[in-house]
C-alpha positions in Angstrom: 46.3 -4.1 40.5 42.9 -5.4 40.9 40.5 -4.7 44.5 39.4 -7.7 46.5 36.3 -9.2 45.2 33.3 -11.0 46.6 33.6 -15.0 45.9 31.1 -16.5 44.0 30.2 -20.0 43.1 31.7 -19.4 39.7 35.2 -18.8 41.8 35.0 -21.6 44.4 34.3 -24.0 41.5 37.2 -22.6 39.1 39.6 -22.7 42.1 38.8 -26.4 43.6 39.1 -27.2 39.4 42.8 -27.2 40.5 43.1 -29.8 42.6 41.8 -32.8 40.2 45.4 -32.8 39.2 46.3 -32.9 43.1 44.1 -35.4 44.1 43.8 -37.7 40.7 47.6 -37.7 40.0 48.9 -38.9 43.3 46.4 -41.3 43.9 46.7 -43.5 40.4 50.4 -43.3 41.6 50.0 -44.8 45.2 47.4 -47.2 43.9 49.0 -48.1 40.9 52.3 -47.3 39.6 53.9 -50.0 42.2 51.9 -52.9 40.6 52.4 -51.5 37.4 56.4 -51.4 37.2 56.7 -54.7 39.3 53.8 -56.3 38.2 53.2 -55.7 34.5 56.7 -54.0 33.2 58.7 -56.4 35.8 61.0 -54.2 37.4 62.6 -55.5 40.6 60.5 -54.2 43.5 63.8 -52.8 45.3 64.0 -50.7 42.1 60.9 -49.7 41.6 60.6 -48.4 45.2 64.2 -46.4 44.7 63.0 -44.4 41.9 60.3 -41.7 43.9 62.6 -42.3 46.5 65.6 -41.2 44.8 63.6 -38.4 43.1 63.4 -36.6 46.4 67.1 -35.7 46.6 65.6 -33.3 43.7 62.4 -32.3 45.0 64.3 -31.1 48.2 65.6 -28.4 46.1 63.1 -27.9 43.6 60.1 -27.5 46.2 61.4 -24.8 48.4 62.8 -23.0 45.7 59.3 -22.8 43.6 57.4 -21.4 47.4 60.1 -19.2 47.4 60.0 -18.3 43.6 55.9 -17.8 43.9 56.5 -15.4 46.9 58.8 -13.1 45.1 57.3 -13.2 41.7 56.4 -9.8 40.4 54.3 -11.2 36.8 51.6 -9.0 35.5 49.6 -12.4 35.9 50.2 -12.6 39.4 52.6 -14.2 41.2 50.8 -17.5 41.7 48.2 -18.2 38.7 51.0 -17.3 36.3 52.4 -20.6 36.5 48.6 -22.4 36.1 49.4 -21.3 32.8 52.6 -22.3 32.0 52.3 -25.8 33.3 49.2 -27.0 31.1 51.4 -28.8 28.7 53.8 -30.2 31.0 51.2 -31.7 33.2 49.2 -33.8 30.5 53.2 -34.8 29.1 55.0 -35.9 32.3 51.7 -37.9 33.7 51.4 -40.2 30.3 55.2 -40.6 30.1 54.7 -42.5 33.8 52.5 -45.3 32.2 54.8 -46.0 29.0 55.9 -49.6 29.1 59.8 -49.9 28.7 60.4 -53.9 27.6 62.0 -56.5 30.7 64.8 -57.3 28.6 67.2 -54.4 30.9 66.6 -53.7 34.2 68.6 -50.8 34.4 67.4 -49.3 31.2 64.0 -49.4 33.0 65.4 -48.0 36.2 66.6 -45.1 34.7 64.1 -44.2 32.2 60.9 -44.2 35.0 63.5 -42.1 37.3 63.7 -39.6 34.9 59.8 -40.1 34.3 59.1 -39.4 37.8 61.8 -36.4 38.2 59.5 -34.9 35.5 56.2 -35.4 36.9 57.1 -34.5 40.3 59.2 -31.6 38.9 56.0 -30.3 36.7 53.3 -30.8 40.0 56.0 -28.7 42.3 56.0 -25.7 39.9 51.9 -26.0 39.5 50.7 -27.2 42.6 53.1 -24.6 45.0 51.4 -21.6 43.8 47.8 -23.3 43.9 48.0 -24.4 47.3 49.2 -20.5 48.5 46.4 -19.2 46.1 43.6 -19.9 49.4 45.5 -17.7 51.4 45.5 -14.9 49.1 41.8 -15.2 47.7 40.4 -14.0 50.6 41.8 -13.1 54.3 38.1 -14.8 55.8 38.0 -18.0 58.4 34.8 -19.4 56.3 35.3 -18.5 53.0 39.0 -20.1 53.8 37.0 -22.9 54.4 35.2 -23.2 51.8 37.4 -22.9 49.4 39.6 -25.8 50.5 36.9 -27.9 51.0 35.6 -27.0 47.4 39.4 -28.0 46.6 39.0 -31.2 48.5 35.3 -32.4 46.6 37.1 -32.2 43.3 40.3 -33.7 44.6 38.3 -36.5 45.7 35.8 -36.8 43.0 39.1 -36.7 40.6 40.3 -39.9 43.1 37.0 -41.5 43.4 37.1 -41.2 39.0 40.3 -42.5 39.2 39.0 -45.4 41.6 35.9 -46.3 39.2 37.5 -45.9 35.7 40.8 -46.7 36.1 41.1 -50.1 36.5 38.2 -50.9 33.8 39.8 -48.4 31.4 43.4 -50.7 31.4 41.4 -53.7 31.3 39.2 -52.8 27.8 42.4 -53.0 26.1 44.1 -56.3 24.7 47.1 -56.0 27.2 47.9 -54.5 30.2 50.8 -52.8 28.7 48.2 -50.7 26.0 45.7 -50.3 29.2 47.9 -48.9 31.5 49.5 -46.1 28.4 46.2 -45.1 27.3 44.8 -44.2 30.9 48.3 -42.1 31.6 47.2 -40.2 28.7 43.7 -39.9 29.2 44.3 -38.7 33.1 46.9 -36.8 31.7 44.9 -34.2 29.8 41.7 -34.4 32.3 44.7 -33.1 34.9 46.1 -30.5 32.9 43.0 -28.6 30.7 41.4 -27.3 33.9 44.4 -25.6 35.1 42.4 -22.8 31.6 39.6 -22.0 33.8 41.3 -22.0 37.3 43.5 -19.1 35.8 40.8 -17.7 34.4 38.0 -17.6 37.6 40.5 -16.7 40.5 42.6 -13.8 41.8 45.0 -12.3 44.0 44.6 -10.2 46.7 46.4 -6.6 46.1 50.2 -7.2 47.1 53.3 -5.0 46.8 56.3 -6.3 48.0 58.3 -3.9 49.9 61.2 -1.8 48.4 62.4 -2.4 52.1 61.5 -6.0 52.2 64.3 -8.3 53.1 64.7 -11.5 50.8 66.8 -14.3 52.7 68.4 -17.2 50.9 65.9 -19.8 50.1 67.8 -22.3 52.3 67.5 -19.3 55.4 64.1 -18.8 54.0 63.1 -22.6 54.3 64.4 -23.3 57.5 63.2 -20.3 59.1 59.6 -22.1 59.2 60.2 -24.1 61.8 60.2 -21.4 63.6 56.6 -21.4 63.6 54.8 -23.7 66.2 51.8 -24.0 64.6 53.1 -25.0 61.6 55.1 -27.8 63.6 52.2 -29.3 65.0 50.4 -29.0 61.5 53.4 -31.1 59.8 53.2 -34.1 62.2 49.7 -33.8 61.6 49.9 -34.1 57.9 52.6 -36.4 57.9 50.6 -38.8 60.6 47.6 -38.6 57.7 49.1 -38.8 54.2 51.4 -41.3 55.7 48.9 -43.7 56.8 46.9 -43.2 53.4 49.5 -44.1 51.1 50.2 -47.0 52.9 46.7 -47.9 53.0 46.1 -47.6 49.4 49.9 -48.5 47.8 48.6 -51.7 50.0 44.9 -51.8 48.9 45.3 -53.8 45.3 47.7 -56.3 47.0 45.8 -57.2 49.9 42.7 -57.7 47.6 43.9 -59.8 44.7 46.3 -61.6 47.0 45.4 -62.0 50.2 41.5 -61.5 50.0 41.4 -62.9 46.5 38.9 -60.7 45.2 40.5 -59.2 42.3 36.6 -58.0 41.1 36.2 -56.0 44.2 39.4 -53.5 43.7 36.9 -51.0 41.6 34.0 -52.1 44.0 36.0 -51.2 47.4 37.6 -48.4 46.4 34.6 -46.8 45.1 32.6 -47.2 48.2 35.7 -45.9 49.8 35.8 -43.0 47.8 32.5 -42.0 47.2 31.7 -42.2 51.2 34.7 -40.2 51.5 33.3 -37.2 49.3 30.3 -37.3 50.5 31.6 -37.1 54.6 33.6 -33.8 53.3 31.0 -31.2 54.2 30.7 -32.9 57.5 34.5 -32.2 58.7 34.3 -28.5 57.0 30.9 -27.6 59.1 33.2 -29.3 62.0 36.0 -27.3 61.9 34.2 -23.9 61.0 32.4 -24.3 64.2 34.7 -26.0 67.3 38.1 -25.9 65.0 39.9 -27.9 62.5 41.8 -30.3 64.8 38.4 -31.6 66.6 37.1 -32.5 63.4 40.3 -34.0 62.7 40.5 -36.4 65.8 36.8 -37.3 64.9 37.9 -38.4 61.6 41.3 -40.3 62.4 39.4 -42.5 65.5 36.8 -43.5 63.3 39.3 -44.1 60.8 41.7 -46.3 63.2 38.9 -48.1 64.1 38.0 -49.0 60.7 41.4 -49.7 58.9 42.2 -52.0 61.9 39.2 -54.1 61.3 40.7 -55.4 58.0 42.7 -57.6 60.2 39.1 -59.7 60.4 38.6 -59.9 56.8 39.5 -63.3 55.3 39.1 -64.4 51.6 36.0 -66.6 52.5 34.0 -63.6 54.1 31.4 -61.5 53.1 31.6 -59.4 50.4 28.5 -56.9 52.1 31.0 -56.7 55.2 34.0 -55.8 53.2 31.8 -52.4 51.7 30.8 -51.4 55.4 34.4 -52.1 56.0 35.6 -49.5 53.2 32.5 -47.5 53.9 34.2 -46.6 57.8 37.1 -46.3 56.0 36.5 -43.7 53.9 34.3 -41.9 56.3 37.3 -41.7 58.5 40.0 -41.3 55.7 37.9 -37.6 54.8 39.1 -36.2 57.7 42.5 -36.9 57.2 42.2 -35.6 53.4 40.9 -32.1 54.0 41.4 -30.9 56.8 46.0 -30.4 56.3 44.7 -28.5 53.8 42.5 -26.8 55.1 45.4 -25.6 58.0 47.8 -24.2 55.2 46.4 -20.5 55.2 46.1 -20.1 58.5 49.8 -21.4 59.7 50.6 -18.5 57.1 48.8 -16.1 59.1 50.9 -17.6 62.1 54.1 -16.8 60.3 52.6 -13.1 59.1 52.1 -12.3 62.7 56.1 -13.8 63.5 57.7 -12.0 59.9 55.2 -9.5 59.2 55.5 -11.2 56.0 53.0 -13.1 53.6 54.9 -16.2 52.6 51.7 -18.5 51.7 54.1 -19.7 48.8 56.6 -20.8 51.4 54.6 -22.8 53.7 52.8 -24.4 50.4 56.4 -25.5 49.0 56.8 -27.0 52.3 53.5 -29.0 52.2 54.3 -30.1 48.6 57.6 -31.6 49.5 56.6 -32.9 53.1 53.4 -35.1 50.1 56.2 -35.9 48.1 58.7 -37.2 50.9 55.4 -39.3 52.5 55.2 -41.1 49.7 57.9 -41.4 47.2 61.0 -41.5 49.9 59.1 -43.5 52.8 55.7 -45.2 51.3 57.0 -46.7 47.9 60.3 -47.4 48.8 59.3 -48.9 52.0 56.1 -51.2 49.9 59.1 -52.3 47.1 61.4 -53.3 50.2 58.7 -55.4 52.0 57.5 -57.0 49.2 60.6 -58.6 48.8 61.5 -59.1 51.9 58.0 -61.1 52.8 59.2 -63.1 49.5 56.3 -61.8 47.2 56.7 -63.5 43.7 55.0 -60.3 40.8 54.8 -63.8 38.6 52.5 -66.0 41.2 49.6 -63.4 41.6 47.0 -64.6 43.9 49.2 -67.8 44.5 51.4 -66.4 47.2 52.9 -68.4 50.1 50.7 -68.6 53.3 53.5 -66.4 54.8 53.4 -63.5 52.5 50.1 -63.4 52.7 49.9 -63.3 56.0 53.0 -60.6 56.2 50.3 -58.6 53.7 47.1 -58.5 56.0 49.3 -57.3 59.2 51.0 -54.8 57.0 48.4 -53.1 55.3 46.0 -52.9 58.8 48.6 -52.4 61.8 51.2 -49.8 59.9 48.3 -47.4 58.9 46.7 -47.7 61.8 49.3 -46.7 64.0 50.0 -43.8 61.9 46.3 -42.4 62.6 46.7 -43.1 66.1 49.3 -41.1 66.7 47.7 -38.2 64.4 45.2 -38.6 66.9 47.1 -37.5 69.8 49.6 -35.3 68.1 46.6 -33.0 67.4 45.3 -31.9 70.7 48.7 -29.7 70.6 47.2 -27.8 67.5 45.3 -24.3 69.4 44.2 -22.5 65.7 40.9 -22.0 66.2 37.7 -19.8 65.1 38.6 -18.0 68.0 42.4 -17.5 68.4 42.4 -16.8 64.6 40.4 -14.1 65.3 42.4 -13.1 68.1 45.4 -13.2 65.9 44.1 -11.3 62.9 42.6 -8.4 64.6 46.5 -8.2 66.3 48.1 -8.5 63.2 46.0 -5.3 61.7 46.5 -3.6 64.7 50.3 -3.8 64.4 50.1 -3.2 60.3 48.5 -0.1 61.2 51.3 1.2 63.7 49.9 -0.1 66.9 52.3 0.0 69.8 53.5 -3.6 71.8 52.8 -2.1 74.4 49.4 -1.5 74.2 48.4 -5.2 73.6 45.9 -7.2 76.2 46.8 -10.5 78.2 44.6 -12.6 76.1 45.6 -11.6 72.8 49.5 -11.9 74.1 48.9 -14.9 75.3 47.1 -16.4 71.7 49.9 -14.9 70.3 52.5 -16.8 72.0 50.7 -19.9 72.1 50.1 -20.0 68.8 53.7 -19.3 67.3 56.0 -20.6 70.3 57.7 -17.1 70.3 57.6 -14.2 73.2 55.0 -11.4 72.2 58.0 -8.8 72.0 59.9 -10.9 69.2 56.8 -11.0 67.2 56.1 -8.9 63.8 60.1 -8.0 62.8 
């Protein structure tokens, strides 16, 4: 089994590698695969927002199981990056199958053949992305180098979205039809997600981990469940859920309100590159934040800057400037970073939280949980939700950029008041988040001290009292 090892440029670049798949893959399907099936295949919206929603019944099995498969793995190739490997093929398969056009002539042949489409992809990102998201727990055991390593993750995950946001849309449009566009960007994306997962495998590692001969193994359902035992982790759902929430809304929404409502169907590549790219480039901002005074201050900074910004869409009208729409997505994305990195950035460290309640690593766990939680956000609430309001605000796929005043007007209110409220209450649901440089400090040093045979007893006030802050439970039911 190999010793911990010093990270090195080489191993923060081959980790965050991993998350162009993450990032890329989810955004081309908030931003696009709505417009594509109702707009281009013509699939009824209702349908088209059923299938990811639909798909979750499986993912609600199918996540939990894979954290709970990656914590009790025992491969020679480690019980996480093993499955880097395996996934390669399926990755580049199940994203082009997304973007394959299936003819008008039967709705419900479309219906179920992008159902299955989507069971696949989100089947193949579960067993890949599970694994990678524990991996930062299990790299290293240090608050900064924690840090650094999602935020690495976070600038290719948003230099993979910002790609996407640049060379997506011209990519489907150098091609005769929309149809042949759309099919040959699947399979592009599709390889540029999966070849990386090669060199992530091969420039990361696993701390040294034996599981127990004593260890108890509950049911996964038990297993599951037994998270929510964890405050921290609570408080870090609603957080992520507030954030991811208010994104997909805000960019399922983005194409819509810009051809149709703004009618500025040249400034879709435009905005959402200014977007993105201000995005990226904020990144090291919120890490340096939350390094020093803790994640969830540099999250509040990020999601009232954010609120601010989204809301001011509301003042956008198609006659406007086009410099004041940029600033408009600049604030935007320099808000939206925030809510990006820093959920991530809280996964390893609500695992410590549960190590000091289980005595337990269960980084896989907590990671399943974040992977469904992403997947319920937006294929059982965003796109089901967009395909039922766009029919019920009487959007007509054939009449694009000739909708009635109404539906426009239902679009603008939509796309700024629903995210925004979303960020505001992030906002607030954050101050009851108390990881911090500090108390993780606090906690770690307990949490050796009890490995090592320490008595309860023996504890001080302050470190019993960061303990039970931090995981909701009494000191004395701690560590069983």
């Amino acid at each position: 089994m190999k010793e911990a090892r010093t990270l090195k440029v080489r191993n923060y670049v081959a980790y965050g590698l991993g998350d162009l798949y993450g990032g890329g893959s989810f955004f081309l399907i908030s931003t696009f695969s709505m417009y594509f099936l109702v707009s281009i295949v013509g699939l009824n919206p209702i349908l088209a927002g059923l299938i990811p929603g639909l798909g979750k019944i499986w993912d609600s099995i199918s996540d939990p199981l894979m954290g709970y498969l990656s914590d009790t793995s025992n491969s020679k190739r480690g019980r996480r990056r093993v499955f880097f490997l395996i996934g390669i093929i399926p990755i580049a398969l199940s994203f082009t199958l997304l973007w394959v056009p299936i003819g008008p002539s039967n709705q419900i042949a479309q219906f179920l053949y992008y159902f299955f489409a989507y069971l696949f992809f989100y089947s193949c990102s579960t067993m890949v992305l599970v694994p990678y998201s524990a991996l930062s727990a299990e790299m290293t055991t240090n608050f900064t180098e924690r840090n650094k390593l999602t935020g690495t993750r976070m600038i290719f995950s948003m230099g993979s979205t910002l790609l996407g946001g640049l060379v997506a849309q011209p990519l489907i449009q150098a091609f005769p039809t929309q149809t042949q566009g759309h099919l040959v960007m699947g399979a592009v994306f599709g390889l540029f997600f999966a070849i990386p997962y090669l060199f992530v495998y091969l420039g990361t590692w696993e701390l040294p981990f034996v599981h127990s001969e004593k260890e108890t193994r509950p049911s996964v359902i038990k297993n599951f469940a037994s998270l929510l035992k964890n405050r921290s982790f609570k408080v870090h759902m609603l957080m992520y859920i507030c954030a991811y929430a208010a994104m997909d809304v805000l960019m399922a929404w983005f194409k819509f309100y810009v051809i149709d409502y703004l009618q500025k169907p040249g400034f879709v590549t435009i905005g959402l590159g200014t977007l993105l790219i201000t995005q990226m480039l904020a990144l090291p901002v919120y890490v340096r934040i939350g390094n020093k005074k803790g994640h969830a201050k540099a999250y509040r900074i990020g999601l009232a800057i954010w609120a601010l910004a989204i809301f001011s869409m509301i003042f956008q009208r198609p006659q406007g400037s086009n410099l004041l729409l940029v600033i408009n997505c600049f604030f935007i994305g320099l808000g939206m970073s925030a809510a990006v990195v820093i959920p991530f950035q809280l996964l390893p460290f609500v695992a410590d939280v549960d190590e000091l309640i289980t005595g337990q690593k269960r980084a896989g766990t907590y990671a399943g949980a974040m992977t469904l939680v992403r997947k319920l956000i937006q294929g059982a609430f965003v796109l089901p939700l967009l395909g039922l309001l766009l029919t019920l605000i009487g959007y007509n796929p054939q009449a694009q950029g000739m909708q009635s005043t109404q539906t426009l007007l239902s679009l603008r209110l939509i796309f700024t008041i629903v995210p925004t409220l979303f960020a505001v209450t992030g906002f607030f649901v954050s101050f009851k988040f108390k990881i911090t440089p500090k108390t993780h400090a606090i906690m770690q040093k307990e949490i050796q001290r009890l490995q090592e045979g320490g008595l309860k007893q023996a504890v001080d006030a302050e470190t019993k009292t960061v303990c039970e802050t931090l995981t909701g439970i009494e000191y004395e039911k701690l560590f069983h």
